[in-house]
NUDREN-60792 format. One line per 4 residues: for each residue x, y, z of N, C-alpha, C. Coordinates in nm, 2 decimals, m for minus. Example, Ala and Ser with C-alpha at 12.3 -4.5 7.8 and 13.67 -1.06 7.14 Angstrom:
# NUDREN-60792
1.32/m0.57/0.78/1.23/m0.45/0.78/1.32/m0.33/0.78  1.28/m0.22/0.71/1.37/m0.11/0.71/1.29/0.00/0.79
//
This chain:
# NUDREN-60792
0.08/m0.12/0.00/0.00/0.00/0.00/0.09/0.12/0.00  0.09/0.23/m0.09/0.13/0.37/m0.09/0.09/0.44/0.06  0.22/0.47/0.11/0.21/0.58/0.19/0.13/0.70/0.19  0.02/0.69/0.28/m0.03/0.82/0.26/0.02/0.96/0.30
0.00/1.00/0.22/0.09/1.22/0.20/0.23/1.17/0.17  0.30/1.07/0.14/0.46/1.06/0.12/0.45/1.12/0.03  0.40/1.14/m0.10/0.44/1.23/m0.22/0.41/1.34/m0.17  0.34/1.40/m0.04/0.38/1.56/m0.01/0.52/1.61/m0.04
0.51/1.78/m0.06/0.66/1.85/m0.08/0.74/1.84/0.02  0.63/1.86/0.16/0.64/1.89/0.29/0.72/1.78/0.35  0.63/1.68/0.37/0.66/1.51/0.37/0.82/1.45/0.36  0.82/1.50/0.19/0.93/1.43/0.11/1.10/1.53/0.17
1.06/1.65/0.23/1.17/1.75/0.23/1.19/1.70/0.39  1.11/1.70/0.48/1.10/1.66/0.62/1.21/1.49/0.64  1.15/1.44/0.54/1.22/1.27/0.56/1.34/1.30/0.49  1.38/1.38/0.42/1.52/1.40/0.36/1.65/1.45/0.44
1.56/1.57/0.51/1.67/1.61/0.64/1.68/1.51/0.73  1.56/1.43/0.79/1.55/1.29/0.89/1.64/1.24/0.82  1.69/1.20/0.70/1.77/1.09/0.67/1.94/1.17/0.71  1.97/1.28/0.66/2.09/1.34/0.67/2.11/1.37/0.80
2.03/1.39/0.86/2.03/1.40/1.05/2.09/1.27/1.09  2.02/1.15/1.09/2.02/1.04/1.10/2.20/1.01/1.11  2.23/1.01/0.99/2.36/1.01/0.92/2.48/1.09/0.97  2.43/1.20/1.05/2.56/1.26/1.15/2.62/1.17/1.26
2.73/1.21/1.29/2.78/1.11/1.39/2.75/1.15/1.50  2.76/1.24/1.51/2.73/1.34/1.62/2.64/1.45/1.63  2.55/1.48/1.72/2.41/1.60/1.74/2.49/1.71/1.80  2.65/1.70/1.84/2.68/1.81/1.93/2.72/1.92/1.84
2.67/2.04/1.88/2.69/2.17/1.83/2.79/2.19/1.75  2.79/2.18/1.58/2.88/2.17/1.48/2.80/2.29/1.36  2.84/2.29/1.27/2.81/2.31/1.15/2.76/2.27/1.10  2.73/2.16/1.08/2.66/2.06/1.00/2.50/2.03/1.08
2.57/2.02/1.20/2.44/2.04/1.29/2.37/2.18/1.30  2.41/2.21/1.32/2.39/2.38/1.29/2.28/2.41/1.13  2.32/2.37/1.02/2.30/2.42/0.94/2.20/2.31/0.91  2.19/2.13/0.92/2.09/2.08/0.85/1.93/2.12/1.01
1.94/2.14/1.12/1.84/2.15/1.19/1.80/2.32/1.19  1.84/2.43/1.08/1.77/2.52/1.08/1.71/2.49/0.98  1.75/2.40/0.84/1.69/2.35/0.77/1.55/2.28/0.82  1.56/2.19/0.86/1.45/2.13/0.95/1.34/2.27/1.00
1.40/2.33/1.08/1.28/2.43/1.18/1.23/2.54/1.08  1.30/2.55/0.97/1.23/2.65/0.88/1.13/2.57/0.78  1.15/2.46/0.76/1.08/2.35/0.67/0.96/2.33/0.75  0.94/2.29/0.86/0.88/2.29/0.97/0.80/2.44/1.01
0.82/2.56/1.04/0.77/2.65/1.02/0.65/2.71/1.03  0.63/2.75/0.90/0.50/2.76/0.86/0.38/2.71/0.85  0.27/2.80/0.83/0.18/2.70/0.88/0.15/2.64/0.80  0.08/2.47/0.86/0.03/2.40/0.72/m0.11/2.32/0.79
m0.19/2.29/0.71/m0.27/2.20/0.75/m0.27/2.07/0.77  m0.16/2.03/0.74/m0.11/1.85/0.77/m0.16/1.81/0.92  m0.25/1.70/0.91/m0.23/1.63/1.09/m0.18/1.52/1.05  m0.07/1.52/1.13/0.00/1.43/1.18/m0.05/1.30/1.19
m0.12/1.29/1.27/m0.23/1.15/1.33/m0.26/1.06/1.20  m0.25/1.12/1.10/m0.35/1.11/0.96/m0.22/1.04/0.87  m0.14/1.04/0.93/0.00/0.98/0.84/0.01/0.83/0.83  0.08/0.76/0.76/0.09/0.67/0.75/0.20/0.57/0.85
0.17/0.47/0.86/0.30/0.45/0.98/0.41/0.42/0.95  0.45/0.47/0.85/0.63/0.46/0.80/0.68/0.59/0.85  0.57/0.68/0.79/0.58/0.81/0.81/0.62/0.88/0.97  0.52/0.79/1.07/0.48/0.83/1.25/0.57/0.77/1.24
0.64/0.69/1.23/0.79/0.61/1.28/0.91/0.71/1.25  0.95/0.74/1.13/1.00/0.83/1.08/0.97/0.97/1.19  0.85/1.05/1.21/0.86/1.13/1.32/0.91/1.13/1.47  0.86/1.00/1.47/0.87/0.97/1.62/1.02/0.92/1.63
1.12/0.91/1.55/1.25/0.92/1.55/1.31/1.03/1.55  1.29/1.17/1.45/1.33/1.25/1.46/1.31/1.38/1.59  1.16/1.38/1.62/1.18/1.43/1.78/1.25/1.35/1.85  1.26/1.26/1.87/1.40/1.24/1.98/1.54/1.29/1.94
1.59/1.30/1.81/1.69/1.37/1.79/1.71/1.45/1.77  1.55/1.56/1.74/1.57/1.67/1.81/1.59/1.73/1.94  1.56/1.63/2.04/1.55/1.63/2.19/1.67/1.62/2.19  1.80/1.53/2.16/1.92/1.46/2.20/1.96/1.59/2.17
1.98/1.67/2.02/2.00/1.78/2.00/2.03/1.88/2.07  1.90/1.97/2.16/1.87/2.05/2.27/1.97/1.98/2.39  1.97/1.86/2.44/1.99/1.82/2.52/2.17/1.89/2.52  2.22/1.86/2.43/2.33/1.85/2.41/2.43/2.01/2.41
2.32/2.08/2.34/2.32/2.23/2.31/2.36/2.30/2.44  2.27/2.23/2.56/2.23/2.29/2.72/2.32/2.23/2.75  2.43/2.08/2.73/2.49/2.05/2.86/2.63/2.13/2.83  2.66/2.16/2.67/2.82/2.23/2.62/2.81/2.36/2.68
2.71/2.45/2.71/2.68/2.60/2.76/2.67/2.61/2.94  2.58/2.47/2.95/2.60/2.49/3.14/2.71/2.43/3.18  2.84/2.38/3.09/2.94/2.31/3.16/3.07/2.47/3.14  3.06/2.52/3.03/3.11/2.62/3.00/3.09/2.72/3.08
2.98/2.76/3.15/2.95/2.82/3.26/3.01/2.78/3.45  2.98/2.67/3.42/3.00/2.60/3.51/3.13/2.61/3.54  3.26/2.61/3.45/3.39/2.57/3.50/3.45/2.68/3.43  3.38/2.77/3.40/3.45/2.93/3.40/3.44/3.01/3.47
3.38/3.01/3.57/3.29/3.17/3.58/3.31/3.12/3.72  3.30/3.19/3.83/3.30/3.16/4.02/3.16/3.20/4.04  3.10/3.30/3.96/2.89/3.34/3.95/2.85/3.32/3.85  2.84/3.23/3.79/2.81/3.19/3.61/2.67/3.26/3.60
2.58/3.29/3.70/2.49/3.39/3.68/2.46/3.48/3.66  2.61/3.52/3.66/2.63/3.66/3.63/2.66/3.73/3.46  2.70/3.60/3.41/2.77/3.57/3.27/2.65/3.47/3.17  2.54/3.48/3.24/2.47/3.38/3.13/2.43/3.43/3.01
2.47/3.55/2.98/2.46/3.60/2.83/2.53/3.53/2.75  2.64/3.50/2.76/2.74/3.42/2.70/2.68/3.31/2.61  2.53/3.24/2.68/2.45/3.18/2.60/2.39/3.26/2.48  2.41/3.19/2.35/2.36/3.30/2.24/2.23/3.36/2.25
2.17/3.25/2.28/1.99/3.28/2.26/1.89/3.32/2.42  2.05/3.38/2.53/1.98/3.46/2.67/1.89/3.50/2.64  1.88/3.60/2.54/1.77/3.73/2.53/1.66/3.66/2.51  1.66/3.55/2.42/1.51/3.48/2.38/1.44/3.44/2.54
1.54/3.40/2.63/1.47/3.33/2.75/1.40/3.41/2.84  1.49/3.55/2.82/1.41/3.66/2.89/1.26/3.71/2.84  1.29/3.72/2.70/1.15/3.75/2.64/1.02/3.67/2.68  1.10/3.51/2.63/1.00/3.44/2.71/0.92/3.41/2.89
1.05/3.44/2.92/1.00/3.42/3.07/0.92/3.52/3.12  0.94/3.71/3.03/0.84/3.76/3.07/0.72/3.71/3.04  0.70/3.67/2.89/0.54/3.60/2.84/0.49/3.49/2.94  0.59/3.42/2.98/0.52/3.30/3.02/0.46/3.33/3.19
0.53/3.45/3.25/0.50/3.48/3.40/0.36/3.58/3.37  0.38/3.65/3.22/0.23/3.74/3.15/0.11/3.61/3.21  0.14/3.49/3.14/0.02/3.40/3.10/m0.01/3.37/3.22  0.08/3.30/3.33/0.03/3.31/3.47/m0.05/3.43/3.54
m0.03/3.54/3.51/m0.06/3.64/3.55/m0.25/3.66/3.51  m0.28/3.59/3.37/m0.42/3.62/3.32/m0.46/3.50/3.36  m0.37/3.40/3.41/m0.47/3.27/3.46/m0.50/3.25/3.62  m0.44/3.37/3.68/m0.46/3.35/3.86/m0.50/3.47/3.85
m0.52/3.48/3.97/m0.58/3.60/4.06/m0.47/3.69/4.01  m0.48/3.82/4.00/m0.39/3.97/3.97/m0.29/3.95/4.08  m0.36/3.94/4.17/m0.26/3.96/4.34/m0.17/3.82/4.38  m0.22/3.72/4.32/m0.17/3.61/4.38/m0.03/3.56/4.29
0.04/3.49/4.42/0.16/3.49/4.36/0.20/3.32/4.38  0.24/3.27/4.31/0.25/3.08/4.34/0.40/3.09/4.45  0.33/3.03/4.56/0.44/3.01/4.68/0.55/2.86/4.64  0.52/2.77/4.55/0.56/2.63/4.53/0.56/2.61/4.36
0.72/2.64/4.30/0.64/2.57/4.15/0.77/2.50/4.10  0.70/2.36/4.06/0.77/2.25/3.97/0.78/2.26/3.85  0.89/2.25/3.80/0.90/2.21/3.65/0.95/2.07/3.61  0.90/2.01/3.52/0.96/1.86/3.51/1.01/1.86/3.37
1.17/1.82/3.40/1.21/1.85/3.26/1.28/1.96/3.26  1.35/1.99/3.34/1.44/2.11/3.33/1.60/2.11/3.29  1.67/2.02/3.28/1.81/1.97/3.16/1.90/2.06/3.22  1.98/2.10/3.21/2.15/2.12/3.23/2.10/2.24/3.24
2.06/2.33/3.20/2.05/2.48/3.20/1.91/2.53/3.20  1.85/2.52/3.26/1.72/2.59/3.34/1.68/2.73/3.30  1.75/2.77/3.20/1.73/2.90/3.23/1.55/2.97/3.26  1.46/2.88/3.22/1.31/2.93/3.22/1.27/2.96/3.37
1.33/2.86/3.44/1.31/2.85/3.61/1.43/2.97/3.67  1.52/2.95/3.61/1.62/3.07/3.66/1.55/3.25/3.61  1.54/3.23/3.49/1.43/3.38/3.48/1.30/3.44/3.53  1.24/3.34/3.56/1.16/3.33/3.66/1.11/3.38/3.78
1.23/3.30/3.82/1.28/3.32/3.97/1.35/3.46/4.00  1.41/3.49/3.92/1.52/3.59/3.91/1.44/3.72/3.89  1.37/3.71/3.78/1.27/3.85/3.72/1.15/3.86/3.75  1.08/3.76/3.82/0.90/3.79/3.81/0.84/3.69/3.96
0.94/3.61/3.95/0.87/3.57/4.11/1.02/3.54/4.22  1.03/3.66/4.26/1.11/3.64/4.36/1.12/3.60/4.54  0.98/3.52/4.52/0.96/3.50/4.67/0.95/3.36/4.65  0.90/3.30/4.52/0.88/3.16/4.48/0.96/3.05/4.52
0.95/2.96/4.56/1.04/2.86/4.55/1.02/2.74/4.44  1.15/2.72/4.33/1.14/2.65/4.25/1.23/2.48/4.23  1.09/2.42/4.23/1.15/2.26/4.19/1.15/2.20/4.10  1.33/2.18/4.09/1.33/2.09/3.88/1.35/1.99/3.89
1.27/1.88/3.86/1.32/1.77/3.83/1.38/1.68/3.69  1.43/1.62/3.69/1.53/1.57/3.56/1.56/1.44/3.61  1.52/1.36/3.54/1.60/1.17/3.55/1.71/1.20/3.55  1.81/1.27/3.48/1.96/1.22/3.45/2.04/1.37/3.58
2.13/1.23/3.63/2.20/1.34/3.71/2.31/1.44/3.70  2.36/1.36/3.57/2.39/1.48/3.49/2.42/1.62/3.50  2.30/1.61/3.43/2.16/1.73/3.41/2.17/1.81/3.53  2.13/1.76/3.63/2.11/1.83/3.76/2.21/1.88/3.81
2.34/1.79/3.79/2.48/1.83/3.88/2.49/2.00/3.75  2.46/1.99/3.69/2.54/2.10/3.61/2.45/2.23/3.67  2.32/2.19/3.64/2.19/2.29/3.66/2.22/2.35/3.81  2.25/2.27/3.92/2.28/2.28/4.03/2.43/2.38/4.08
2.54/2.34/3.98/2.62/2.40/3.99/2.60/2.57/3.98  2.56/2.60/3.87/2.51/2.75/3.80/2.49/2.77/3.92  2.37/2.78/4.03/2.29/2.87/4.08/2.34/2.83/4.25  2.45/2.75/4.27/2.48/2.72/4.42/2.58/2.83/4.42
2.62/2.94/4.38/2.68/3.08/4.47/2.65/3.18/4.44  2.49/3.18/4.42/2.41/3.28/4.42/2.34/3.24/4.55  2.29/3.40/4.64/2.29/3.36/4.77/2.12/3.32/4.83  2.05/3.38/4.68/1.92/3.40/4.66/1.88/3.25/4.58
1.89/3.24/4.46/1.84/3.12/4.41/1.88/3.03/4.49  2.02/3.01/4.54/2.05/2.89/4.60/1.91/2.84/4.72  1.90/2.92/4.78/1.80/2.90/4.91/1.62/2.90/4.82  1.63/2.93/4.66/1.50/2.88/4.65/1.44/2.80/4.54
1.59/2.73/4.52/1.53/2.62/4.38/1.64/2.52/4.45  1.57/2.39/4.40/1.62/2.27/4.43/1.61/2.19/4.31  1.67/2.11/4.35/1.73/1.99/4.21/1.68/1.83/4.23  1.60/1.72/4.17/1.54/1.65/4.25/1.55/1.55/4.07
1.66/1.44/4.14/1.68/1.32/4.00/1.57/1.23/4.08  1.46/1.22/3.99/1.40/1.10/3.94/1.26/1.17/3.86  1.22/1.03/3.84/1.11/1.04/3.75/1.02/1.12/3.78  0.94/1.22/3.71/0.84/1.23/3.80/0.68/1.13/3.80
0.71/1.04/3.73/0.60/0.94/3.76/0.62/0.88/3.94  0.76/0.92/3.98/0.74/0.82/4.09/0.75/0.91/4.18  0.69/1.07/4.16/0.69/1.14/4.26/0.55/1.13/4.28  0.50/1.16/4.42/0.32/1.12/4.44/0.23/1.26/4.51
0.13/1.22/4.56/0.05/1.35/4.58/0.13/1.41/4.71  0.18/1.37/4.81/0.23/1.41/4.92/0.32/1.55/4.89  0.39/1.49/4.76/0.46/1.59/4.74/0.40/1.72/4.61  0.36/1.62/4.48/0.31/1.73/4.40/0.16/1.84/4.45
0.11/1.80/4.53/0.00/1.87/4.58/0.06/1.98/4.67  0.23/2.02/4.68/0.25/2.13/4.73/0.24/2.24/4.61  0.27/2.20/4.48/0.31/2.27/4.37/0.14/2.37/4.35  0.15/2.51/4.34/0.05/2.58/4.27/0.08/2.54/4.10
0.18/2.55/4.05/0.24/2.56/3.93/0.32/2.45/3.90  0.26/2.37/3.80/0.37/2.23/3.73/0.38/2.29/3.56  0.50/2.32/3.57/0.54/2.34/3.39/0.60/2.21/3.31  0.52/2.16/3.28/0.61/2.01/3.19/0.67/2.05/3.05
0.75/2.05/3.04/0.87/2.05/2.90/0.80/1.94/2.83  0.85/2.00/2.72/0.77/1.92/2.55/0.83/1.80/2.51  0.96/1.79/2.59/1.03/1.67/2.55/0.99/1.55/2.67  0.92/1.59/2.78/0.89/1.47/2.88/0.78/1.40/2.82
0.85/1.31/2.81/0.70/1.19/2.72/0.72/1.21/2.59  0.83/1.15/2.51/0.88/1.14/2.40/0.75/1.10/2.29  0.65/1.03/2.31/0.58/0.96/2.21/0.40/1.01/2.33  0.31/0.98/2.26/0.19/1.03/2.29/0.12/0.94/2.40
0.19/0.81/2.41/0.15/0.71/2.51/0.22/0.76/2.64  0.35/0.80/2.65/0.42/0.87/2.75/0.33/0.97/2.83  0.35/1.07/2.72/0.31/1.17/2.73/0.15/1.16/2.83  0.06/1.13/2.77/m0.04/1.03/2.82/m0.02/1.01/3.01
0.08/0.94/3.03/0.08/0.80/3.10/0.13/0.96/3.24  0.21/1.08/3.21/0.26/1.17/3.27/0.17/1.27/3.32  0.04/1.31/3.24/m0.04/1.41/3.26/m0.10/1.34/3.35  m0.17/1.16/3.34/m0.26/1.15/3.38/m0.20/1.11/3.57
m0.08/1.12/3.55/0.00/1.11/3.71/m0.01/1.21/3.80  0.03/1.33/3.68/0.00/1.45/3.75/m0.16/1.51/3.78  m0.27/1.47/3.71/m0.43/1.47/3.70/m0.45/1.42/3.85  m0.36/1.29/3.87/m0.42/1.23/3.98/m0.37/1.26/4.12
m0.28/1.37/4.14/m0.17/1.38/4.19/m0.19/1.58/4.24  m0.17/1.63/4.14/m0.17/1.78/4.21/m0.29/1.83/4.28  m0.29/1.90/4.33/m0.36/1.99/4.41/m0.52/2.05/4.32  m0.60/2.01/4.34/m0.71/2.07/4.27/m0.64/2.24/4.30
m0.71/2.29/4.19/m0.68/2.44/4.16/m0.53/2.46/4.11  m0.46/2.37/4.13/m0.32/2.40/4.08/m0.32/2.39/3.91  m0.22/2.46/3.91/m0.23/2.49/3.69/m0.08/2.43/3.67  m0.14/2.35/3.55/m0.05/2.31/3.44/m0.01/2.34/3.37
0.15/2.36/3.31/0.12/2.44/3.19/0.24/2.36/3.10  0.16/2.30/3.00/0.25/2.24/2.92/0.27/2.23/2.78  0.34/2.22/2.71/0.37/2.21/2.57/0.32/2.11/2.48  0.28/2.19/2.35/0.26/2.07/2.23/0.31/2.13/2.08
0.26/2.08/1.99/0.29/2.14/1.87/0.18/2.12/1.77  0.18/2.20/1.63/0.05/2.15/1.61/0.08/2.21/1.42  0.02/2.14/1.33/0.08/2.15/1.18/0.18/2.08/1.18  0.28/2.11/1.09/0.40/2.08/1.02/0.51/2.06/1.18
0.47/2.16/1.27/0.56/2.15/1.40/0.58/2.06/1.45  0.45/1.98/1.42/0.44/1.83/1.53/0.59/1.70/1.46  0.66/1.76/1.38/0.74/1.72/1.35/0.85/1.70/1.43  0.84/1.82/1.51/0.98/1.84/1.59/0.96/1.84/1.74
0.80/1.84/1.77/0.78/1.78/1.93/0.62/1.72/1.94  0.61/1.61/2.07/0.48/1.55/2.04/0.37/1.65/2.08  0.29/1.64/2.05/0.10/1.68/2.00/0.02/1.62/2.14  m0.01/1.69/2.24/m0.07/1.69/2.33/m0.26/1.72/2.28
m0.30/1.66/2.31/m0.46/1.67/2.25/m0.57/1.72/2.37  m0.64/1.81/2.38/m0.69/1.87/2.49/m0.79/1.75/2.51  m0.81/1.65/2.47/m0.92/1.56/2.54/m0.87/1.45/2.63  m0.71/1.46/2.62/m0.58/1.40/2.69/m0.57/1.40/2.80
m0.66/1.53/2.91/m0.63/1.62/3.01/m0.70/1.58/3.06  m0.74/1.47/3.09/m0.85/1.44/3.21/m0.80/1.47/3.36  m0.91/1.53/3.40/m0.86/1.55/3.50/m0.85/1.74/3.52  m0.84/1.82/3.40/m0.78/1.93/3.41/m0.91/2.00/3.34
m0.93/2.13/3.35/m1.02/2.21/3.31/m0.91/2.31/3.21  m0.91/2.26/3.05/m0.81/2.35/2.99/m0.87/2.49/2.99  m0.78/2.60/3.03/m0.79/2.71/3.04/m0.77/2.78/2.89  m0.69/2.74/2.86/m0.64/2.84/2.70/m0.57/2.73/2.58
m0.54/2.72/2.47/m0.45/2.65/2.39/m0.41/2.79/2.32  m0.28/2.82/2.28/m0.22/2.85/2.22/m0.11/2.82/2.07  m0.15/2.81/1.95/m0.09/2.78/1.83/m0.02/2.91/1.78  0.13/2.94/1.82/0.17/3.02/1.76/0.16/3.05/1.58
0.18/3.13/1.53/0.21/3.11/1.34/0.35/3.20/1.33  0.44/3.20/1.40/0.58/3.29/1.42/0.72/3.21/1.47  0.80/3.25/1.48/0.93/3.16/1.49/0.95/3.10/1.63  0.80/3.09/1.69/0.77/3.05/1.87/0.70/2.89/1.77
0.80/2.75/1.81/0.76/2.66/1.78/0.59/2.60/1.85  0.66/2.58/1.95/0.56/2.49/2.03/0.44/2.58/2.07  0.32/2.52/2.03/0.19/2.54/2.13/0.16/2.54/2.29  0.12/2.64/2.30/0.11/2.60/2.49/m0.01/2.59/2.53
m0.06/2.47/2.62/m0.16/2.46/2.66/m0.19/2.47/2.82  m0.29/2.58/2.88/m0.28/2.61/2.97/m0.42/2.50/3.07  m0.40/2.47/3.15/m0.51/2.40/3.24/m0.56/2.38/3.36  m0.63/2.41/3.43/m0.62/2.38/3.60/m0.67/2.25/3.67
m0.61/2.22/3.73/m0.67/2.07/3.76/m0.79/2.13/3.88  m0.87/2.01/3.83/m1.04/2.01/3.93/m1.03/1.88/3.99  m1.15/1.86/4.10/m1.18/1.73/4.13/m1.21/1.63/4.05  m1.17/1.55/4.12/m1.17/1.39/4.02/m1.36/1.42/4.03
m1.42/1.44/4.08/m1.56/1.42/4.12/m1.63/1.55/4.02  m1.52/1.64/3.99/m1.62/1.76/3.91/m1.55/1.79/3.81  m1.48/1.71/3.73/m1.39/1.71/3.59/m1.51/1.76/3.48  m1.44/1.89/3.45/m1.49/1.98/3.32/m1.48/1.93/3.19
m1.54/1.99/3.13/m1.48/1.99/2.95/m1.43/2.05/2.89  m1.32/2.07/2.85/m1.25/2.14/2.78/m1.29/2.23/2.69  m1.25/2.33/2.74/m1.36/2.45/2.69/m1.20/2.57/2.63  m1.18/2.54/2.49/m1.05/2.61/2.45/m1.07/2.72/2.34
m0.98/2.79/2.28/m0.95/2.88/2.22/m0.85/2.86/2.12  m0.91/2.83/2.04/m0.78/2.75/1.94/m0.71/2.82/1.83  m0.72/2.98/1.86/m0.70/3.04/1.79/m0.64/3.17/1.82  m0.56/3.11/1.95/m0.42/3.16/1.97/m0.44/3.28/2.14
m0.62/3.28/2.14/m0.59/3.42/2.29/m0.68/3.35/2.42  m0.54/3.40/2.50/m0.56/3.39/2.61/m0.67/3.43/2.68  m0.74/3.34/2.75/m0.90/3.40/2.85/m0.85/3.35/2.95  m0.87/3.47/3.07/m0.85/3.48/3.22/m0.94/3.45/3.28
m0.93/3.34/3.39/m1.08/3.25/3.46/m1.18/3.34/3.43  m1.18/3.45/3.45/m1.34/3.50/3.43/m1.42/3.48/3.30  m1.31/3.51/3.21/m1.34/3.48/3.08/m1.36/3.55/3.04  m1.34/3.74/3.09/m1.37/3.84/3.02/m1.25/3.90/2.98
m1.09/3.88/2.99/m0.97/3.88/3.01/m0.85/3.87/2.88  m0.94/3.93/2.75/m0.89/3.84/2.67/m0.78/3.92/2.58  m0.67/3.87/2.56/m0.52/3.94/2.51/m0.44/3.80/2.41  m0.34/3.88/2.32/m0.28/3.80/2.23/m0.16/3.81/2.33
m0.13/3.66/2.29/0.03/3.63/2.36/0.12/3.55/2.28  0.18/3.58/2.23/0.30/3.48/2.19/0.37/3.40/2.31  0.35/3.29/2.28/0.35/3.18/2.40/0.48/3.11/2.41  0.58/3.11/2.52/0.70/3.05/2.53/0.69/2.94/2.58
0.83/2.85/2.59/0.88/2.76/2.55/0.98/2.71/2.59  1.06/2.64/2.67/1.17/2.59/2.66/1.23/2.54/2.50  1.14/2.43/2.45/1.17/2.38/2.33/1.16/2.49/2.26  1.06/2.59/2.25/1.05/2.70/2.13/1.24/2.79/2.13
1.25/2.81/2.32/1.40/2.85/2.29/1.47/2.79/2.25  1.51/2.67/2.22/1.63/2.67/2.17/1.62/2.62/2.02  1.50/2.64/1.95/1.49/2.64/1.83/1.53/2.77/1.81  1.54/2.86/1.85/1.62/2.94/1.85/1.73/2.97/1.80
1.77/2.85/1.89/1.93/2.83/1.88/1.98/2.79/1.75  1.87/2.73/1.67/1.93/2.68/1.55/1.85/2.81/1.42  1.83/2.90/1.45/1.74/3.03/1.40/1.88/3.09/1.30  1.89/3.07/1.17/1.94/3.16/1.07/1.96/3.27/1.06
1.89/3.36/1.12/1.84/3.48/1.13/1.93/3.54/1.22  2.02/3.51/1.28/2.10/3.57/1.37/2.25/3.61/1.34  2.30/3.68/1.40/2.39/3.75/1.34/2.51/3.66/1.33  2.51/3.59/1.46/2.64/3.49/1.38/2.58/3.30/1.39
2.66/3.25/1.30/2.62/3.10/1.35/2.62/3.00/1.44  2.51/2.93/1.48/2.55/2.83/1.62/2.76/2.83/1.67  2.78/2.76/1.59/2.91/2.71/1.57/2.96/2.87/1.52  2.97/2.92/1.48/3.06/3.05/1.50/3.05/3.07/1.63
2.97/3.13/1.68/2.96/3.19/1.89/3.04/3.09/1.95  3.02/2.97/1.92/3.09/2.86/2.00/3.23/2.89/1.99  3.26/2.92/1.87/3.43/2.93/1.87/3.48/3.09/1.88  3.38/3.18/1.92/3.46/3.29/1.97/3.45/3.26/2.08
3.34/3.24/2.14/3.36/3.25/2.30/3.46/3.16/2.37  3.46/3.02/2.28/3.56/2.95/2.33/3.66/3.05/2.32  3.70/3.14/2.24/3.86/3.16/2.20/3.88/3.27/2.32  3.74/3.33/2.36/3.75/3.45/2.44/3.79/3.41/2.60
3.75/3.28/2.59/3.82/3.24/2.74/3.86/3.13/2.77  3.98/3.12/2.65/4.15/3.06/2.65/4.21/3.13/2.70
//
């Protein structure tokens, strides 16, 4: 049987960079890497009407390979920048410009403290917030903390220890973050209500739950798990995007009362979907906006937001549009502090 949409332009150009991705030996921050994954995120891009779901299974196999190497990608991007930090600097928080795409995280972290802002009370401020999925360089929880909630206390969790020793490093001689974010290796499937029902705020990264069964298997831990009235706020993608991270479906969310969906059409990849978890006993229906604006519980509240990202940042990173190349910054900065 013919693959369905394989003769797409879309399709055919998508599986062509998946093949030459494939084919690197290495995802770490190069030229090659550099240049075939801006390819990808601009191919990717634009809007299209493609769903995903609707592909053929050569095709879903084919995707569901290349988000993970877009994940390994990111992964990798964050651990060369927080180790470079880490074993230069005696306040590496003082120097995180040095990352190319800082400015993007600030941008976003104002948007994303904006979106909290139309989804709680004006005055209320989250005393407890988790992110799952926070990787070697945190910066979203570090700008956060740093610019818009400075009384907060912030918990990242990450499987790999890694990840954490580096993330941990950055922010232990700062006298402030140190005393309000923590670092916490394991799953969070095997974290339980004792502890996530402290969280007002759980942010899940687009890469936790690689494939839609995961993904799935994570929401519905957290559904059963947080704090009625606590908000979710997690990532998806949606068009041609869903290429480069998985597709969260608002009927997915049992458990949650979705508050907003946002589908960017701009160089902000991922979709964000906002939600508050209700009682298991008085679970809503998803009542969304799929057309990009935010509504504030009242529902009279309503404003455009370009919606941030951890993943959206560091697509960034692979962004053409910038004055110099992944791999060029890499070798000045390296040369600037030989």
């Amino acid at each position: 049987m013919v693959c369905q949409r394989f003769d797409d332009p879309l399709v055919q150009t998508i599986s062509e960079l998946f093949t030459k991705i494939s084919k690197l030996e290495s995802l770490k921050p190069s030229k090659d890497v550099d240049m075939l994954f801006t390819q990808l995120v601009f191919t990717c891009m634009p809007p299209n009407p493609i769903d995903v779901t609707k592909l053929c299974k050569k095709i879903q196999e084919m995707r569901s390979k290349l988000i993970k190497l877009c994940g390994e990608a990111e992964g990798l991007l964050e651990t060369h920048y927080s180790t470079l930090l880490g074993t230069s600097f005696d306040n590496p928080l003082d120097h995180l410009h040095i990352f190319p795409y800082f400015s993007n995280y600030l941008k976003l972290g104002l948007l994303e403290y904006n979106i909290l802002t139309q989804n709680l009370s004006k005055k209320y401020v989250p005393n407890r917030v988790a992110f799952v999925g926070s990787g070697p360089l945190p910066l979203t929880s570090i700008v956060l903390a740093s610019n818009h909630l400075p009384s907060t206390i912030f918990h990242n969790y990450d499987v790999d220890p890694s990840a954490n020793l580096l993330a941990s490093r950055l922010i232990s001689s700062d006298p402030n973050l140190s005393k309000r974010m923590f670092f916490h290796t394991t799953d969070i499937m095997n974290v339980g209500p004792n502890t996530l029902k402290e969280y007002d705020v759980v942010f899940l990264a687009a890469l936790v739950g690689m494939d839609k069964e995961a993904k799935i298997k994570v929401i519905e831990h957290l559904g059963k798990n947080m704090a009625n009235g606590a908000i979710l706020m997690l990532r998806s993608a949606h068009g041609a995007r869903a290429f480069l991270y998985p597709v969260v479906d608002v009927c997915d969310l049992r458990g949650f009362e979705v508050l907003s969906v946002f589908h960017p059409t701009d160089e902000v990849i991922n979709s964000v979907v906002v939600a508050r978890k209700v009682s298991n006993n008085n679970i809503i229906s998803p009542s969304t906006n799929q057309g990009g604006v935010i509504n504030g519980i009242n529902g009279n509240n309503n404003n455009h937001v370009m919606l941030p990202c951890k993943c959206a940042e560091i697509n960034q990173g692979f962004n053409p549009l910038n004055q110099m190349s992944m791999i060029e910054e890499l070798a000045a900065e390296e040369k600037h502090l030989v």
